[in-house]
PyMOL Python script that loads the backbone (N, CA, C, O; Angstrom):
from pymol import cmd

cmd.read_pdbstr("""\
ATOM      1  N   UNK A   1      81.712 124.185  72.812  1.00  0.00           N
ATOM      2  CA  UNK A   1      81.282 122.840  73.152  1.00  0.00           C
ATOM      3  C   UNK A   1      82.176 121.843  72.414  1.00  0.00           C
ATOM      4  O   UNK A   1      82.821 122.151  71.412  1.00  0.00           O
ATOM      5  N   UNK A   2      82.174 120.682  72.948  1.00  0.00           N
ATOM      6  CA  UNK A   2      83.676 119.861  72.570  1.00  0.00           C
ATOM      7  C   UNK A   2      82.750 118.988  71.661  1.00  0.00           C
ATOM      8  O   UNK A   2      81.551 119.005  71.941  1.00  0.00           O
ATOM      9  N   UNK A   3      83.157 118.246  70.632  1.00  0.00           N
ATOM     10  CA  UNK A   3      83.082 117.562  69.503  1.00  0.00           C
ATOM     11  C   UNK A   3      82.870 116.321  70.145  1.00  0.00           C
ATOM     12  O   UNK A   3      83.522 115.974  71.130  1.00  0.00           O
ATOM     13  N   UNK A   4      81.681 115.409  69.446  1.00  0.00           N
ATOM     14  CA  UNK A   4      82.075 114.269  70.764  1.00  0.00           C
ATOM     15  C   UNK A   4      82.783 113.316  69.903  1.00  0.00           C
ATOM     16  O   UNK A   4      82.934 112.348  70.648  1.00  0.00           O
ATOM     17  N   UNK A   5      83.243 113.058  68.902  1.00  0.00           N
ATOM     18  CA  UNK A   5      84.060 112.502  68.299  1.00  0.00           C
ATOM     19  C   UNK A   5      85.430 112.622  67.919  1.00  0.00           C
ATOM     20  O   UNK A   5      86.119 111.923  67.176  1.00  0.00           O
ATOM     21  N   UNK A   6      85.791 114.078  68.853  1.00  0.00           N
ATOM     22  CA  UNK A   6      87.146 114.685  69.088  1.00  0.00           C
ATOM     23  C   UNK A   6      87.888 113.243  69.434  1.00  0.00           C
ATOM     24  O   UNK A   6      87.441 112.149  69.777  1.00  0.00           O
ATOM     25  N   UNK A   7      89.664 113.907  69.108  1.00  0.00           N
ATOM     26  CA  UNK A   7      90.424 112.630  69.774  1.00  0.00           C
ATOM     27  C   UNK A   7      90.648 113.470  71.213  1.00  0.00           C
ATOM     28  O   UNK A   7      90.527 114.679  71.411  1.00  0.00           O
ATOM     29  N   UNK A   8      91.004 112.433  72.114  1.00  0.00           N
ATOM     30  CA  UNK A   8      91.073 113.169  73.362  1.00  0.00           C
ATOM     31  C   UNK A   8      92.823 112.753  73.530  1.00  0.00           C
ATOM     32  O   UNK A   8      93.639 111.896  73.190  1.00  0.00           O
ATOM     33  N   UNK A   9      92.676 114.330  74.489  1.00  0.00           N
ATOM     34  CA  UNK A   9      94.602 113.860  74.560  1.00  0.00           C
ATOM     35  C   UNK A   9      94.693 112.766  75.676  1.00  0.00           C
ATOM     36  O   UNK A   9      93.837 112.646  76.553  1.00  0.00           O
ATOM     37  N   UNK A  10      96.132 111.747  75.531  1.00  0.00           N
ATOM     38  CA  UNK A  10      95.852 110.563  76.190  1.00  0.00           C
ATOM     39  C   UNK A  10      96.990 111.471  77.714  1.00  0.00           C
ATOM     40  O   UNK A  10      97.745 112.431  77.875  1.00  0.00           O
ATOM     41  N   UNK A  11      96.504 110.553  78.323  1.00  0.00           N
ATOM     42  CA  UNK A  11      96.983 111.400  79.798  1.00  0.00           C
ATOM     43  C   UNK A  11      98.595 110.477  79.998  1.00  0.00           C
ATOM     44  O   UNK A  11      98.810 109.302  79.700  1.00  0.00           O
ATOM     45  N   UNK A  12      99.477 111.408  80.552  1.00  0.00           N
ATOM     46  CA  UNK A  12     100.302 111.375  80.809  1.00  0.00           C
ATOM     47  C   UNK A  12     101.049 109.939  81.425  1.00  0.00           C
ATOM     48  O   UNK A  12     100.465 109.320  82.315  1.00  0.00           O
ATOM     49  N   UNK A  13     102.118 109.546  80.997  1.00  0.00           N
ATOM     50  CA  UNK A  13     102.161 107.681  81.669  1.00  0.00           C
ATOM     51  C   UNK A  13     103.018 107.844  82.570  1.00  0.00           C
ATOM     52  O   UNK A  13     104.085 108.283  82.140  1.00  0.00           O
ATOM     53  N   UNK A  14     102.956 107.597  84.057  1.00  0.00           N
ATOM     54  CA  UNK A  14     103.843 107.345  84.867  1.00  0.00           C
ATOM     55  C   UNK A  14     104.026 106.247  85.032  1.00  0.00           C
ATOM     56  O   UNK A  14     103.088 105.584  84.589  1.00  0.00           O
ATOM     57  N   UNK A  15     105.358 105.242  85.785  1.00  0.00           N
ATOM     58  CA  UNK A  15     106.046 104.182  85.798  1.00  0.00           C
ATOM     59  C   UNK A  15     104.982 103.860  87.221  1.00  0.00           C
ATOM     60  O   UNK A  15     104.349 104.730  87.819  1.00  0.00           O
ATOM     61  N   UNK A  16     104.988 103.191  87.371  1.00  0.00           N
ATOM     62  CA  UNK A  16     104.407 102.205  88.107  1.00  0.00           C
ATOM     63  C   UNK A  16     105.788 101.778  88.899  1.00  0.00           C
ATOM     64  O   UNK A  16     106.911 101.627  88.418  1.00  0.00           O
ATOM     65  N   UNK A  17     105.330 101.622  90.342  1.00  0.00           N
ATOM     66  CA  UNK A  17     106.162 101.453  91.433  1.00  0.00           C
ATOM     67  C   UNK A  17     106.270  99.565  91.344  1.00  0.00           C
ATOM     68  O   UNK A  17     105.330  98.778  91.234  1.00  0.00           O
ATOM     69  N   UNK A  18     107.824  99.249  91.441  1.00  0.00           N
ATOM     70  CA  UNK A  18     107.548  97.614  91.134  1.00  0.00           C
ATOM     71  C   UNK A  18     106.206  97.182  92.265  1.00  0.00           C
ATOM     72  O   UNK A  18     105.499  98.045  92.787  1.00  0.00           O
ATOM     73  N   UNK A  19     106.105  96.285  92.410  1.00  0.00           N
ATOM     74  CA  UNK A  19     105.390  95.621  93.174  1.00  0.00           C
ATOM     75  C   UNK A  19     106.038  94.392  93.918  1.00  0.00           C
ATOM     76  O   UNK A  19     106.679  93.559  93.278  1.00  0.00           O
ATOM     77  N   UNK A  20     105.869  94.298  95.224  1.00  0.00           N
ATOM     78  CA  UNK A  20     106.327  92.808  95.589  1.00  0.00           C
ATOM     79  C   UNK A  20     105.450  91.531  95.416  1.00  0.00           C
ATOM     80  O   UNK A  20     104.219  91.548  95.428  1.00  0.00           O
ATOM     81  N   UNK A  21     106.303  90.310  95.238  1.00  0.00           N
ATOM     82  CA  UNK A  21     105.160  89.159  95.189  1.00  0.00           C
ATOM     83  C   UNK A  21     104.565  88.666  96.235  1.00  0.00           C
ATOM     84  O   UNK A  21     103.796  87.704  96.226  1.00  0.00           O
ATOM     85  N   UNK A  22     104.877  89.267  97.117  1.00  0.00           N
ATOM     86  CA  UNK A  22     104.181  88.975  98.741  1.00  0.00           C
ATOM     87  C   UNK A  22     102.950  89.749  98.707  1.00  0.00           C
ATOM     88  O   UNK A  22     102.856  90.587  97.810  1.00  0.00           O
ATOM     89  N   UNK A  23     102.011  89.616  99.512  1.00  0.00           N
ATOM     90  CA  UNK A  23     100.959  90.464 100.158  1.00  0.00           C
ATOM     91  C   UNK A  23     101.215  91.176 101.258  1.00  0.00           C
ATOM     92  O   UNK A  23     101.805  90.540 102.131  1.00  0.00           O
ATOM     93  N   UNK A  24     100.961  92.301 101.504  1.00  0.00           N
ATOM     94  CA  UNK A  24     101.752  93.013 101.934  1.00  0.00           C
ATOM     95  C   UNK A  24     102.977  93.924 102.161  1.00  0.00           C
ATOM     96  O   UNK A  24     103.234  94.597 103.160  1.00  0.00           O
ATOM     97  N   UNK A  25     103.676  93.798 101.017  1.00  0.00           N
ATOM     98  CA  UNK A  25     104.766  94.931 100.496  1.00  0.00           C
ATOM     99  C   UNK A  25     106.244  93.964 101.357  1.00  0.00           C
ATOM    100  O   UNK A  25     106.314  93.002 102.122  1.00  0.00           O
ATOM    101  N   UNK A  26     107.082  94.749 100.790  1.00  0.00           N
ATOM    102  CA  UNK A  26     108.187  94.091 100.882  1.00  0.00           C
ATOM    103  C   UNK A  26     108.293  93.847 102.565  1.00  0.00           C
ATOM    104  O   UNK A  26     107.440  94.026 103.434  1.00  0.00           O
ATOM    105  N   UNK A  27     109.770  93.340 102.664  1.00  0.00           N
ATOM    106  CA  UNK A  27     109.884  92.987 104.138  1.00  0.00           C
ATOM    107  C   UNK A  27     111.403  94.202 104.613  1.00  0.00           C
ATOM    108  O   UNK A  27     112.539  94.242 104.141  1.00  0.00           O
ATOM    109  N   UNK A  28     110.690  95.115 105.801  1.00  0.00           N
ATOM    110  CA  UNK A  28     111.740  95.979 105.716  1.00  0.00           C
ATOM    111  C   UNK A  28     113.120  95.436 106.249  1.00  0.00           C
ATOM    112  O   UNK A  28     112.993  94.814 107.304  1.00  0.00           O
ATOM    113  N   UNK A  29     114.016  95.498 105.915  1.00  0.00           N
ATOM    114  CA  UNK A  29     115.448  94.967 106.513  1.00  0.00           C
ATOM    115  C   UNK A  29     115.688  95.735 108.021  1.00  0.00           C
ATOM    116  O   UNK A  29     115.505  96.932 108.245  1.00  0.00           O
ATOM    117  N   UNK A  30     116.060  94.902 108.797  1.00  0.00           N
ATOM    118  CA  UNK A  30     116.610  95.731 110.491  1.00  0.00           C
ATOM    119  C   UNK A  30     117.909  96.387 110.167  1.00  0.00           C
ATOM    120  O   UNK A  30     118.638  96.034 109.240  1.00  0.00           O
ATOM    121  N   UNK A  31     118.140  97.333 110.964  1.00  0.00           N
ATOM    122  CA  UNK A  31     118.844  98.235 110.966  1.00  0.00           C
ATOM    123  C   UNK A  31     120.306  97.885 111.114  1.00  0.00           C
ATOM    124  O   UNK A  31     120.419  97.475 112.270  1.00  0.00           O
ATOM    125  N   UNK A  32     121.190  97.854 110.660  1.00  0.00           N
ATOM    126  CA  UNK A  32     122.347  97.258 111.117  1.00  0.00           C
ATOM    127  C   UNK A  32     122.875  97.943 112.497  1.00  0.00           C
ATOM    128  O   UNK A  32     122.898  99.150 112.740  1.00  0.00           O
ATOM    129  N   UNK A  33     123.302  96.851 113.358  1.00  0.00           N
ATOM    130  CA  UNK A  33     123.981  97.713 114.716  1.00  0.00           C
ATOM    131  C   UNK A  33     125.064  98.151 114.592  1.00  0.00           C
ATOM    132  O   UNK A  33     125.799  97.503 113.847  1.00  0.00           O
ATOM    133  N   UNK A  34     125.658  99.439 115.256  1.00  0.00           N
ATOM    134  CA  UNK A  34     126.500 100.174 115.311  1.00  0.00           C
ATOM    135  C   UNK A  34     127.436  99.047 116.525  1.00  0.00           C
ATOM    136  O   UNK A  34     127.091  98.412 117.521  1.00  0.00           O
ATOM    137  N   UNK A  35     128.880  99.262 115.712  1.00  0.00           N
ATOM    138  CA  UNK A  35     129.445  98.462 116.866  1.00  0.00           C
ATOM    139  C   UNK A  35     129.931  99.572 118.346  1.00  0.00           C
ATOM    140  O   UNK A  35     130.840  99.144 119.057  1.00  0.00           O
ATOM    141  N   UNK A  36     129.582 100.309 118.543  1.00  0.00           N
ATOM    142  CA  UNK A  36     129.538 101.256 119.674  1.00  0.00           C
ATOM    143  C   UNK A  36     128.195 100.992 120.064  1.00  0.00           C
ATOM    144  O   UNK A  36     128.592 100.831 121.218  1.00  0.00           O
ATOM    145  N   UNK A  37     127.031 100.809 120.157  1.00  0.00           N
ATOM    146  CA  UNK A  37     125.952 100.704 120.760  1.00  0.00           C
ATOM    147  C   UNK A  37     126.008  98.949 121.536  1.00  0.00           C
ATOM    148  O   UNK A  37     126.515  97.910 121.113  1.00  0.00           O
ATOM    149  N   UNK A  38     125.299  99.233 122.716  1.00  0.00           N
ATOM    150  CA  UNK A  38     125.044  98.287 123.681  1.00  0.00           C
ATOM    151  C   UNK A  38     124.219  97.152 122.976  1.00  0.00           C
ATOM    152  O   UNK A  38     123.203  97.526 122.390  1.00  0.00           O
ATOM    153  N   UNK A  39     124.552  95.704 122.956  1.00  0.00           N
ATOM    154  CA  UNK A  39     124.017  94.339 122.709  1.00  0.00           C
ATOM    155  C   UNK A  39     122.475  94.864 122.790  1.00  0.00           C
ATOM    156  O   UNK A  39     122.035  95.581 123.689  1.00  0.00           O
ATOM    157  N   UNK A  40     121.564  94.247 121.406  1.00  0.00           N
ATOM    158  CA  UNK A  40     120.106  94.199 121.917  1.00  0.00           C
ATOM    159  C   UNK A  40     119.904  93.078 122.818  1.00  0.00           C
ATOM    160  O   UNK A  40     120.478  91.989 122.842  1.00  0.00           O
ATOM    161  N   UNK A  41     118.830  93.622 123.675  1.00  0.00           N
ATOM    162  CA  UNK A  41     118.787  92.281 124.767  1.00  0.00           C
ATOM    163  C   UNK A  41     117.691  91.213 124.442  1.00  0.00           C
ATOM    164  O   UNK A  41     116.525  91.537 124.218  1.00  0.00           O
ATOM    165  N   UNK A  42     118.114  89.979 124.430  1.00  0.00           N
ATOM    166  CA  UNK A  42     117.960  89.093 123.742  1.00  0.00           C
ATOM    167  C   UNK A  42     116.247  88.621 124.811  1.00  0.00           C
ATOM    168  O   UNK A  42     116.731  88.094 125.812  1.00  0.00           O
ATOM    169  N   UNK A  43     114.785  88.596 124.979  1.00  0.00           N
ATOM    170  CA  UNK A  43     113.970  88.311 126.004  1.00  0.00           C
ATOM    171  C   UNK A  43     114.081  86.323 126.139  1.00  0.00           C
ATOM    172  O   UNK A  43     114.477  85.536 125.279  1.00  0.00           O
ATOM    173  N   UNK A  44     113.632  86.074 127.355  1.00  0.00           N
ATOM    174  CA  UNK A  44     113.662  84.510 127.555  1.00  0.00           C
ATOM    175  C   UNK A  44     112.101  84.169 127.220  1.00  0.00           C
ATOM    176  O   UNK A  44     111.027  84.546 127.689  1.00  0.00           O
ATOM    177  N   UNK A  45     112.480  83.305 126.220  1.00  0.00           N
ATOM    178  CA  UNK A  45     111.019  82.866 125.215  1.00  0.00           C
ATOM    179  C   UNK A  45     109.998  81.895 126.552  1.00  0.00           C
ATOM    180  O   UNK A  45     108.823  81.536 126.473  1.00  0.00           O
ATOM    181  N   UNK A  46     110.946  81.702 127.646  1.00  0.00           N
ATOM    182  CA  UNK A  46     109.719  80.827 128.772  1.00  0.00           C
ATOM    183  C   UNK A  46     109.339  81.896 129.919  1.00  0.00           C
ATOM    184  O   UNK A  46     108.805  81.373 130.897  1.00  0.00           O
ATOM    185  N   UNK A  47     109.496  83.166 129.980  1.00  0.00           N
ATOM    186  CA  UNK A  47     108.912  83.854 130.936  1.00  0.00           C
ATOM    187  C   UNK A  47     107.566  84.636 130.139  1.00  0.00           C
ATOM    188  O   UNK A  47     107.367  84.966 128.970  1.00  0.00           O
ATOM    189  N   UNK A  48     106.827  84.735 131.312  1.00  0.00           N
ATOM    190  CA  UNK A  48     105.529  85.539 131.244  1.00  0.00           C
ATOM    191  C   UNK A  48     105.498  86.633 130.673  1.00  0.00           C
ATOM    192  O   UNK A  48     106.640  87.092 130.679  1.00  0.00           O
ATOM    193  N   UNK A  49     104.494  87.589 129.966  1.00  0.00           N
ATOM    194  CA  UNK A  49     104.592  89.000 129.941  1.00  0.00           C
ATOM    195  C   UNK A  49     103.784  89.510 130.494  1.00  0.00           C
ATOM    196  O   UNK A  49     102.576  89.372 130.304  1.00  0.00           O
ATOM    197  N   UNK A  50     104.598  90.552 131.695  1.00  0.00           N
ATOM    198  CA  UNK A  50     103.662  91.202 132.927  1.00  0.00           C
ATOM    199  C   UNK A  50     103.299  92.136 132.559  1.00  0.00           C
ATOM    200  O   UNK A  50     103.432  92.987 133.438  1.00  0.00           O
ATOM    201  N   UNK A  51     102.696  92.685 131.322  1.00  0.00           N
ATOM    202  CA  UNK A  51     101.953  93.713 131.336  1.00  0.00           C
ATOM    203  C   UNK A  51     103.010  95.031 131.019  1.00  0.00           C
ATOM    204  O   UNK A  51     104.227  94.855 131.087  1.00  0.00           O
ATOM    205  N   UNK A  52     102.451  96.312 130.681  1.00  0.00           N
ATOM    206  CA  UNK A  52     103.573  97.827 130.678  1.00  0.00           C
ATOM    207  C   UNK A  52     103.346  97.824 132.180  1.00  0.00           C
ATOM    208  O   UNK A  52     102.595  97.551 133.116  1.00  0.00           O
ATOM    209  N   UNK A  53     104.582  98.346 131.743  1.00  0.00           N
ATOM    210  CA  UNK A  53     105.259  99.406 133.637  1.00  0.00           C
ATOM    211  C   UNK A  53     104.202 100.068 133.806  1.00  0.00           C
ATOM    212  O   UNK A  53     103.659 100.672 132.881  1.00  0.00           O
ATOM    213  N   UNK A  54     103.728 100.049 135.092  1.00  0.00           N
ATOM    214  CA  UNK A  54     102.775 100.775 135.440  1.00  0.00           C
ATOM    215  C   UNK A  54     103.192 101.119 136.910  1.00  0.00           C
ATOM    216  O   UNK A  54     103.296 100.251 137.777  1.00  0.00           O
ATOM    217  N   UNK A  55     103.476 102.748 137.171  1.00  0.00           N
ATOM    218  CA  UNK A  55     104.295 103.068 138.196  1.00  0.00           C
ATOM    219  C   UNK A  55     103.022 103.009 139.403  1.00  0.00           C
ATOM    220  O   UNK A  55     101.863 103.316 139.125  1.00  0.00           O
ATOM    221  N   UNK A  56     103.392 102.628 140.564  1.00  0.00           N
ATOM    222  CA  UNK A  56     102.866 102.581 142.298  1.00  0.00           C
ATOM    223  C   UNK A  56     101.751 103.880 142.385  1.00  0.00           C
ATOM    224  O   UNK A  56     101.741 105.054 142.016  1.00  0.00           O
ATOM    225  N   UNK A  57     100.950 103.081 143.000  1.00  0.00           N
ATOM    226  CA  UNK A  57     100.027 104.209 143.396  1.00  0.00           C
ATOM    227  C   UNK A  57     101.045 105.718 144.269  1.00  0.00           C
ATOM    228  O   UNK A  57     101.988 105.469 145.020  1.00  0.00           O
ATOM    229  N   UNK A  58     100.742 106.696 144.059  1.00  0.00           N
ATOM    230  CA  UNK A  58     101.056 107.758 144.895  1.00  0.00           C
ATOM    231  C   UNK A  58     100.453 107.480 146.379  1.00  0.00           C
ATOM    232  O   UNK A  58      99.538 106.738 146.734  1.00  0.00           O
ATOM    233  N   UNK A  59     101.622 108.675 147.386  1.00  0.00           N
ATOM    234  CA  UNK A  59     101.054 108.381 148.708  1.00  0.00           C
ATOM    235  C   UNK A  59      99.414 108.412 149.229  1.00  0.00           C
ATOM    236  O   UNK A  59      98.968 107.535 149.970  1.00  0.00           O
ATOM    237  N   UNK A  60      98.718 109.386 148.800  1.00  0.00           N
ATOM    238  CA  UNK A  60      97.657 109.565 148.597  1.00  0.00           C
ATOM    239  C   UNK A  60      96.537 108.417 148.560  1.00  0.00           C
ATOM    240  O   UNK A  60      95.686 108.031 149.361  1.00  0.00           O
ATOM    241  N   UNK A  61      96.932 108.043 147.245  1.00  0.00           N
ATOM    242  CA  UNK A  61      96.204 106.634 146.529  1.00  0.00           C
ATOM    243  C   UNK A  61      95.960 105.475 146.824  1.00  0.00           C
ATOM    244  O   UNK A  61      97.027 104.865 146.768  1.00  0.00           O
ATOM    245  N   UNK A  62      94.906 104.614 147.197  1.00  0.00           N
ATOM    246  CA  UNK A  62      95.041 103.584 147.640  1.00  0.00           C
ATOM    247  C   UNK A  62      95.344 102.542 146.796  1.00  0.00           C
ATOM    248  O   UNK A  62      94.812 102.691 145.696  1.00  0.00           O
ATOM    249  N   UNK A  63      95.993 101.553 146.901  1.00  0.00           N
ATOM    250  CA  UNK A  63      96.679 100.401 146.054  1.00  0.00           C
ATOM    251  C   UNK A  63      95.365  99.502 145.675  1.00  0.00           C
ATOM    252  O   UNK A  63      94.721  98.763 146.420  1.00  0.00           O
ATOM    253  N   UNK A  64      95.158  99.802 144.239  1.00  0.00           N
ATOM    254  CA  UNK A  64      93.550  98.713 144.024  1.00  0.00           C
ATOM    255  C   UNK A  64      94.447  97.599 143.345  1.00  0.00           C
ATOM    256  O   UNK A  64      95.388  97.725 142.561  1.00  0.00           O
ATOM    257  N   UNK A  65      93.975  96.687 143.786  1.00  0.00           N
ATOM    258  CA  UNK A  65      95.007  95.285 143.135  1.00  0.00           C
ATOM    259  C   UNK A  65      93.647  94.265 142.962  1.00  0.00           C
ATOM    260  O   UNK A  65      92.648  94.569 143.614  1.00  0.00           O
ATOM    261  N   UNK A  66      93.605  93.064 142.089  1.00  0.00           N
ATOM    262  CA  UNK A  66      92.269  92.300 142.134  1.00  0.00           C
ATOM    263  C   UNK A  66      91.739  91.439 143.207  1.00  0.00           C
ATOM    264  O   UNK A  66      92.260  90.434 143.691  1.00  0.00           O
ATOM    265  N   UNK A  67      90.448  92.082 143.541  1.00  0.00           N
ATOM    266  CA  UNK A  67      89.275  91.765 144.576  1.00  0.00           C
ATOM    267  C   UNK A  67      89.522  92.439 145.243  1.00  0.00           C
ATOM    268  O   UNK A  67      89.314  91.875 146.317  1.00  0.00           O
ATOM    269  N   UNK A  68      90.006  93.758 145.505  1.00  0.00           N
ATOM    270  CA  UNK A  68      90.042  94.943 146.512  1.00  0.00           C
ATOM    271  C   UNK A  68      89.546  96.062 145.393  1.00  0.00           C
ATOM    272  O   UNK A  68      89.924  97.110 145.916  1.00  0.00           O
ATOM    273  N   UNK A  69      89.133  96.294 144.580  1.00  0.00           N
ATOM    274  CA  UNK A  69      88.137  97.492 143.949  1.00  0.00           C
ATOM    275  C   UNK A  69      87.296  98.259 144.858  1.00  0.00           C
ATOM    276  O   UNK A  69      86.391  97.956 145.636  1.00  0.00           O
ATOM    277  N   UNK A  70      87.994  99.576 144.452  1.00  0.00           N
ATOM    278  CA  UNK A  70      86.488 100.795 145.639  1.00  0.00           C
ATOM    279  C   UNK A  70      85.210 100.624 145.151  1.00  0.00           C
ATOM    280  O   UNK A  70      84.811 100.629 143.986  1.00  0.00           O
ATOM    281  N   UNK A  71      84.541 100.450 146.331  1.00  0.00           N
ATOM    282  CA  UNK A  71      83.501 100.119 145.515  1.00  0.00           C
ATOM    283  C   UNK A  71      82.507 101.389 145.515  1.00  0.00           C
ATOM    284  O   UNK A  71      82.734 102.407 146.169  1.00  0.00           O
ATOM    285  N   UNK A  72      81.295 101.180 144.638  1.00  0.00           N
ATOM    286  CA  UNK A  72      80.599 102.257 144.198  1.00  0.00           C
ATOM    287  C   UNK A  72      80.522 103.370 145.378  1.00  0.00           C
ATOM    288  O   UNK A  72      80.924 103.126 146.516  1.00  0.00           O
ATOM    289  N   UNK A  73      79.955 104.634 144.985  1.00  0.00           N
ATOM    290  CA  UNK A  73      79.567 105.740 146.321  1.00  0.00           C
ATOM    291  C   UNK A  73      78.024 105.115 146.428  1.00  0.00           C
ATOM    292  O   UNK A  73      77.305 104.593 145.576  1.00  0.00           O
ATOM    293  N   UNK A  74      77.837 105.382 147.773  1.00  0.00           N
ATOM    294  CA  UNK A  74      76.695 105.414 148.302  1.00  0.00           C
ATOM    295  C   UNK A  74      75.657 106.136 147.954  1.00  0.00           C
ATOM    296  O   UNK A  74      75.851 107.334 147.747  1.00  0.00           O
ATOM    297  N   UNK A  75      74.191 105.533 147.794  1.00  0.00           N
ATOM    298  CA  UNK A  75      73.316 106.095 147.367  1.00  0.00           C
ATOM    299  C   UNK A  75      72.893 107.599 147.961  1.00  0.00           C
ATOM    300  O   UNK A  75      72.404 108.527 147.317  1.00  0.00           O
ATOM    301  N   UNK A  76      73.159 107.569 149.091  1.00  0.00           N
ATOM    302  CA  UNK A  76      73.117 109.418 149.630  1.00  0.00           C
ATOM    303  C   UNK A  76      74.250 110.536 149.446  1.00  0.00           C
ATOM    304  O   UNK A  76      74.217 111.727 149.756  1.00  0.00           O
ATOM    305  N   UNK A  77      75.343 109.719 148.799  1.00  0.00           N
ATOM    306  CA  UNK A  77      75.941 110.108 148.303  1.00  0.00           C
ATOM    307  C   UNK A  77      76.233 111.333 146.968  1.00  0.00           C
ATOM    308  O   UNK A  77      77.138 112.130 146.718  1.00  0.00           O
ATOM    309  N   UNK A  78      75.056 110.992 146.392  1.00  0.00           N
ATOM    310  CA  UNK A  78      74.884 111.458 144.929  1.00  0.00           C
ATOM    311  C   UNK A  78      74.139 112.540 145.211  1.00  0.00           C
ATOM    312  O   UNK A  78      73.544 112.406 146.280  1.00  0.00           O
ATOM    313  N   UNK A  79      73.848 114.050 144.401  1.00  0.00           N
ATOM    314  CA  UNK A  79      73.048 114.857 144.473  1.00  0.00           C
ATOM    315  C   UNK A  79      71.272 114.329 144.022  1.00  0.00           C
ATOM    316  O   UNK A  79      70.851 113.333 143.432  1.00  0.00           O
ATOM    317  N   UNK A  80      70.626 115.451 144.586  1.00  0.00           N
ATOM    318  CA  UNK A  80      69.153 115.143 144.735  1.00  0.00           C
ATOM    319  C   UNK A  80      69.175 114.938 143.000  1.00  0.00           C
ATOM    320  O   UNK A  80      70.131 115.273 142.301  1.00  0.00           O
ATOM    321  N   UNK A  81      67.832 114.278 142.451  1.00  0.00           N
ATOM    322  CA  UNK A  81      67.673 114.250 140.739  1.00  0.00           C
ATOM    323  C   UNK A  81      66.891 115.509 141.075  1.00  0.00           C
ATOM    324  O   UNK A  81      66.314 115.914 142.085  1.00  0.00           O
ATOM    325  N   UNK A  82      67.121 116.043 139.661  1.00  0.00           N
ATOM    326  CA  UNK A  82      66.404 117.574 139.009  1.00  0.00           C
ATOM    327  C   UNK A  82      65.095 117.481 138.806  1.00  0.00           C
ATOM    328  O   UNK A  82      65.065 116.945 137.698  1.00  0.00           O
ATOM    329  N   UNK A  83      64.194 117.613 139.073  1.00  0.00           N
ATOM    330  CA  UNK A  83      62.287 117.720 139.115  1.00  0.00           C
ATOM    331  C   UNK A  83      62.349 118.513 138.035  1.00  0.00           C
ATOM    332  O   UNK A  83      63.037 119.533 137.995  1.00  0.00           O
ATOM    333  N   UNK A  84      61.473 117.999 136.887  1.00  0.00           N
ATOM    334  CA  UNK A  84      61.213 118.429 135.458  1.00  0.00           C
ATOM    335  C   UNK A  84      60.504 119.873 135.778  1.00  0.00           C
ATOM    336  O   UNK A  84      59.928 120.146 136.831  1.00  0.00           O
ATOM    337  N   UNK A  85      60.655 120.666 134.743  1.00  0.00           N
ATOM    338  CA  UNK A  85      59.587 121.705 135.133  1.00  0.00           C
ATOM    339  C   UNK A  85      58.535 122.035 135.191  1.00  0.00           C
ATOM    340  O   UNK A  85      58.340 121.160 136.035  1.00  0.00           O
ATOM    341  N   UNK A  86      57.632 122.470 135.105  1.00  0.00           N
ATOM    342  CA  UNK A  86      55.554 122.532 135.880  1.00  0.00           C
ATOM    343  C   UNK A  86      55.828 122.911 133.868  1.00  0.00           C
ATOM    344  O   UNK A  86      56.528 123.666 133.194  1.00  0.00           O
ATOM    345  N   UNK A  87      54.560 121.616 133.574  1.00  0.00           N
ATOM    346  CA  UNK A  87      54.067 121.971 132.464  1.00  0.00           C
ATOM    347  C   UNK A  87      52.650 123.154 132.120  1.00  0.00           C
ATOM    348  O   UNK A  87      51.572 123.240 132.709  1.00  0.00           O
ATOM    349  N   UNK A  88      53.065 123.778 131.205  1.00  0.00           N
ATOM    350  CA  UNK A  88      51.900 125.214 131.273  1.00  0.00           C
ATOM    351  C   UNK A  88      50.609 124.516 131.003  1.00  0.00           C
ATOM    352  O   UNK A  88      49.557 125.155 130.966  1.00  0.00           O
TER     353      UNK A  88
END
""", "prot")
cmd.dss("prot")
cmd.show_as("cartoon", "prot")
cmd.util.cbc("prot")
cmd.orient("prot")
């Protein structure tokens, strides 16, 4: 059983990672461009953003675009509901 007035060994000191004075940690630097790689393309700050690519309905598929939504299945549609079982 340990002494409770033992000295205790003091734990090991690691350096402490600097810290930045910002909130949020430093600011990472961009990558420098390779002068063999193609111009980044610069976007026009007055056009819209249409959303991700979202590829065409397949042949199959009908094109739902807004106020043309399928609408629900039909109520005879659905299977019969399950009848609980005969209580004893």
């Amino acid at each position: 059983m340990a002494q409770p007035n033992a000295p205790q060994p003091s734990a090991p000191h690691f350096a402490s990672p600097p810290r930045s004075p910002e909130p949020g940690g430093p600011d990472i630097p961009a990558p420098a461009e390779s002068p063999d790689s193609p111009p980044t393309p610069v976007e026009e700050p007055g056009l819209p953003d249409n959303g991700p690519d979202i590829p065409p309905p397949g042949p199959d598929m009908p094109e739902i675009l807004p106020g043309n939504a399928p609408q629900e299945l039909p109520p005879d549609s659905l299977p019969p509901p399950v009848e609980a079982p005969p209580q004893i």
